[in-house]
N, C-alpha and C positions, 0 to 999 in steps of 0.2 A: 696618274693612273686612270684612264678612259671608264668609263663606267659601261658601254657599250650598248646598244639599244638593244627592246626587249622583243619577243614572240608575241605575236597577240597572243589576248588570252590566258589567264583572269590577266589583266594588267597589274592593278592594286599589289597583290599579292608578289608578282614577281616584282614589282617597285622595290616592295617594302623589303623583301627578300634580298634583292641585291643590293640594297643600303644597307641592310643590317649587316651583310657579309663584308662590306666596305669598314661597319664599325667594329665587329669583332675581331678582321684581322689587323686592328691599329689603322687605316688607314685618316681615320678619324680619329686620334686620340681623346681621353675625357678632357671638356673644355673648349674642343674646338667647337667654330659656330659653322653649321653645314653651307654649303654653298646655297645660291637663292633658289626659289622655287623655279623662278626660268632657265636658269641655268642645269638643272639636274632635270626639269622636262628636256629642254635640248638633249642631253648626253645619253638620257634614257630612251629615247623617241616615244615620247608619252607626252598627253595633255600637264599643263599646272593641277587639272583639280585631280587626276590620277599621282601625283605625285604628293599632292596635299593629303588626300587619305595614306599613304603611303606611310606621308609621316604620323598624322594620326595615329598609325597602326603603332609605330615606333614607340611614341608618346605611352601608349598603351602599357608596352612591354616595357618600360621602363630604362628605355636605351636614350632617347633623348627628350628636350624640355623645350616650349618657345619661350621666348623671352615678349613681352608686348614694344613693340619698336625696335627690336636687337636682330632679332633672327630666331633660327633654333638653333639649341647647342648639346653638344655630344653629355648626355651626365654619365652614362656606365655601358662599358664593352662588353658587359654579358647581361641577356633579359633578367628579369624579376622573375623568381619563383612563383607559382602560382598558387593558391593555396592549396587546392587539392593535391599537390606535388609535395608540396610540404610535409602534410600531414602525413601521406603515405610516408615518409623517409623521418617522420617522429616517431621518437617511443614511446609505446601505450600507455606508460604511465602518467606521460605529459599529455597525451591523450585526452586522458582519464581524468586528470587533476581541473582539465578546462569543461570537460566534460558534465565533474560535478556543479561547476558555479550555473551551466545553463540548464540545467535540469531542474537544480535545488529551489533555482528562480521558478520556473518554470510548474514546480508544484504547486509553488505559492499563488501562481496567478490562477493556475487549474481550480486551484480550492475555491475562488473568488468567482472565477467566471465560467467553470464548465455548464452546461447546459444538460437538461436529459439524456438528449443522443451522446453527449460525452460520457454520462456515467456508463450508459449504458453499454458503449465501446467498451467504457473500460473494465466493466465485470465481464464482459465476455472474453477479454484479453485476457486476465486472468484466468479465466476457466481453460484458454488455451494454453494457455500456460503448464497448469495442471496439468491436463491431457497429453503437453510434449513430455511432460515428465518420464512418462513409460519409453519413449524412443530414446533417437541416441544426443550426442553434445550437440553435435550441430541443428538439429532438431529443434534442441530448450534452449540453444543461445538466442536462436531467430524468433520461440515465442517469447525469450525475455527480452528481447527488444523492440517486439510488436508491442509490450506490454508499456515501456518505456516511451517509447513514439505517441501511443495513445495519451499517454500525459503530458505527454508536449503536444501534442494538439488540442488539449484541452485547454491550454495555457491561450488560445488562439492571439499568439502569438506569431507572425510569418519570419522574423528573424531569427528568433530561438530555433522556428522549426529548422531551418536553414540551417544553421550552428550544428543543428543536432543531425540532420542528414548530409553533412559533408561528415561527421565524426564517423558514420554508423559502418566503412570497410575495413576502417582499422579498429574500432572495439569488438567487430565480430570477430576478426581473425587471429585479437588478445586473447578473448573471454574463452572462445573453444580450444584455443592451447593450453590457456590457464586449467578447462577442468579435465583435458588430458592429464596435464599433468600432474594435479591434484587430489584427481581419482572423489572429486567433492560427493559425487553424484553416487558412489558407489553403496553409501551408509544412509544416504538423503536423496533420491533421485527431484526430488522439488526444492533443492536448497534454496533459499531465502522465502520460500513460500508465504510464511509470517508476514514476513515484513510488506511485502508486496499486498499479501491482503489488507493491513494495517494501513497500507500507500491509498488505496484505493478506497478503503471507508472514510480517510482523512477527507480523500477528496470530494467523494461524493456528499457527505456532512457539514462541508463547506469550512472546512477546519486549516487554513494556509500552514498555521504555526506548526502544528502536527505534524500535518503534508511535509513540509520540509524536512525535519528533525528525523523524521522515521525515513524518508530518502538517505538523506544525508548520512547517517545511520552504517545503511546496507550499501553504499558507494562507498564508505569510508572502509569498510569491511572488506571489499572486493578488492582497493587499492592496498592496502595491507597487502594483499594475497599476491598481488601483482608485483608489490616490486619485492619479496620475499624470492619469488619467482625468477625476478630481473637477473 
């Protein structure tokens, strides 16, 4: 089956595009070792090192592997999820559960190493907090997670933060369904207020053990709610 030369422009891309098409409709079954680099520049009319990124690209998505001395060889007909992909198509509760261990961590280091500017982020975050209180869910879910954020930056931490801003499209559009449907805010418009101020004195006091417990605390609380919910 001719692989057929390509259009200029991007090359890479339509390389790795029409390999890929090659591996998902079988034509490369898992196992097979791809023909050589000159042989698929030929068939492509494309340079070796456009074909070599190509495969690259492949590598990437997790459709093929080189071997050192072998060649490369087909490992899976269909790409690798991506995580952002993932997470969108998880349930919030498994969400939520990963959600707690980077946070809970994440207290513990804030108590240790936040700085001035951190505290001070973080009293104001709370005061916004407060403040969404009087508006609506989607309002307090965004300052309870600007309030949240603020403590994972304090953690200065850039993985955690990481962790915690891939988490943040899917626990916003939990948390605002949750207090739709919970109506939490109807009798409390500042639910978890407490805790959250309690969060915040831990930290700024330099108190880890606290930091956590009282986190840990009011996640464990929210997850209850959620898979009640489920």
């Amino acid at each position: 089956m001719p692989l057929g030369a390509l259009r200029p422009s991007p090359l890479v891309e339509q390389a790795a595009q029409r390999l890929r098409d090659q591996i998902t409709a079988g034509h490369w079954p898992v196992g097979t070792k791809l023909p050589g680099e000159t042989t698929l520049a030929r068939e492509l009319g494309v340079g070796r090192s456009t074909v070599r990124e190509a495969l690259r690209a492949l590598a990437g998505a997790g459709l093929v592997r080189p071997r050192h001395g072998a060649g490369v060889f087909v490992i899976a007909t269909e790409p690798a999820e991506d995580w952002p992909a993932r997470l969108r198509r998880a349930a919030v509760t498994d969400v939520y559960e990963v959600r707690m261990g980077v946070e809970v961590q994440a207290a513990r280091l804030a108590a240790r190493r936040r700085t001035d500017e951190d505290v001070t982020a973080l009293r104001a975050a709370l005061e916004d907090r407060r403040t969404a209180a009087a508006g609506d869910d989607a309002g307090f879910v965004d300052a309870d997670i600007a309030l949240h954020a603020a403590v994972v930056a304090a953690a200065h931490n850039p993985v955690l933060t990481g962790l915690f801003t891939e988490f943040l499209p899917v626990l916003r559009e939990g948390l605002v369904t949750l207090l739709d449907l919970t109506r939490l805010r109807e009798e409390d418009p500042g639910t978890g207020d407490d805790t959250h101020a309690a969060l915040v004195h831990a930290i700024a006091g330099a108190d880890p053990d606290r930091a956590a417990a009282v986190l840990l605390t009011e996640l464990e609380r929210t997850l209850e709610l959620l898979r009640e919910r489920g």
